[in-house]
C-alpha positions as CSV (number, residue, x, y, z in Angstrom):
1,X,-135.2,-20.5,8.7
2,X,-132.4,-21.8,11.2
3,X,-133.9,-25.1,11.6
4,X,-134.1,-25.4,7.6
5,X,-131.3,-24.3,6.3
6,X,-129.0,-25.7,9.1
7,X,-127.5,-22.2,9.7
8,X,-128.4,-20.5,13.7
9,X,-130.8,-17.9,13.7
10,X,-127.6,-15.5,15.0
11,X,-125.8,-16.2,12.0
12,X,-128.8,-15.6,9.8
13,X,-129.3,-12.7,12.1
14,X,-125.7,-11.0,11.3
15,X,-126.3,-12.4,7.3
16,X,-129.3,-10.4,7.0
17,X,-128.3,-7.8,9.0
18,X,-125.2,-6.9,6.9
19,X,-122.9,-7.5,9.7
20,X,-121.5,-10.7,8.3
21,X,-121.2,-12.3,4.3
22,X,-122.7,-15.6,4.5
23,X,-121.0,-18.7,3.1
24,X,-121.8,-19.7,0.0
25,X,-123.9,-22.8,1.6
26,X,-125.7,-20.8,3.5
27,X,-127.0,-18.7,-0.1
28,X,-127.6,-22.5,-1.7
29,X,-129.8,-23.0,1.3
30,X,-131.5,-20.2,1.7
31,X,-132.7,-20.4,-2.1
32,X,-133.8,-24.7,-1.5
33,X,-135.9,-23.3,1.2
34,X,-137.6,-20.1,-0.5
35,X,-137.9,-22.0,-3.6
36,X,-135.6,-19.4,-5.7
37,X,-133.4,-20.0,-8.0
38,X,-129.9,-20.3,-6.7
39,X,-127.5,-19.4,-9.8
40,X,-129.2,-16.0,-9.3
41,X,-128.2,-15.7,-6.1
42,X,-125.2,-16.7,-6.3
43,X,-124.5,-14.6,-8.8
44,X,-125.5,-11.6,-6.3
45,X,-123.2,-13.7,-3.6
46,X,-120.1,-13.6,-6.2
47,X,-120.7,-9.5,-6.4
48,X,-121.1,-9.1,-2.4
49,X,-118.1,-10.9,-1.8
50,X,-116.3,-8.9,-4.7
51,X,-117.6,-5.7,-2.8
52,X,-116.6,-7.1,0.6
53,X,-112.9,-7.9,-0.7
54,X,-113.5,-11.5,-0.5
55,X,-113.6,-11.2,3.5
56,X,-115.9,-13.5,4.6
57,X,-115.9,-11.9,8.2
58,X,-117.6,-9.2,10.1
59,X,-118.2,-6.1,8.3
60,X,-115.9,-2.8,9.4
61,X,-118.8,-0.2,10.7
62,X,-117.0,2.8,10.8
63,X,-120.1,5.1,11.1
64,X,-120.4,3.2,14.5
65,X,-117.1,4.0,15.5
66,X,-116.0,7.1,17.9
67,X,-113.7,9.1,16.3
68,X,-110.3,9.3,18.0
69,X,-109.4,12.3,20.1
70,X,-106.3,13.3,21.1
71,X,-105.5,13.2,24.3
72,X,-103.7,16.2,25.7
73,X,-101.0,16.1,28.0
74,X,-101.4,17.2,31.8
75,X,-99.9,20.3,33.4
């Protein structure tokens, strides 16, 4: 899919993954190469990006994160 859609196999890695929100382009391209239609993807691209705040960026992943402890001072 890299090699056809112009887009590197990491970036389609972190796309697919729900890491990252890939650029519109990339949703264009991935549709000319699976044959789909790309006004309905788009469409589910406009709603993603509504739902990601318009961040185009990597993802928070806060179930990933440690929770902070406090640290307690010494005697």
């Amino acid at each position: 899919m890299a090699a056809r859609t112009g887009y590197s196999a990491r970036s389609w890695e972190r796309y697919l993954g729900g890491r990252s929100l890939p650029p519109r382009e990339a949703v264009e391209a991935l549709a000319r190469v699976c044959g789909g239609d790309p006004s309905s993807l788009l469409v589910l691209h406009e709603m993603a990006s509504d739902r990601w705040g318009g961040r185009h960026t990597e993802a928070p992943r806060p179930h990933l994160r440690r929770p902070r402890t406090r640290r307690r001072p010494r005697p």
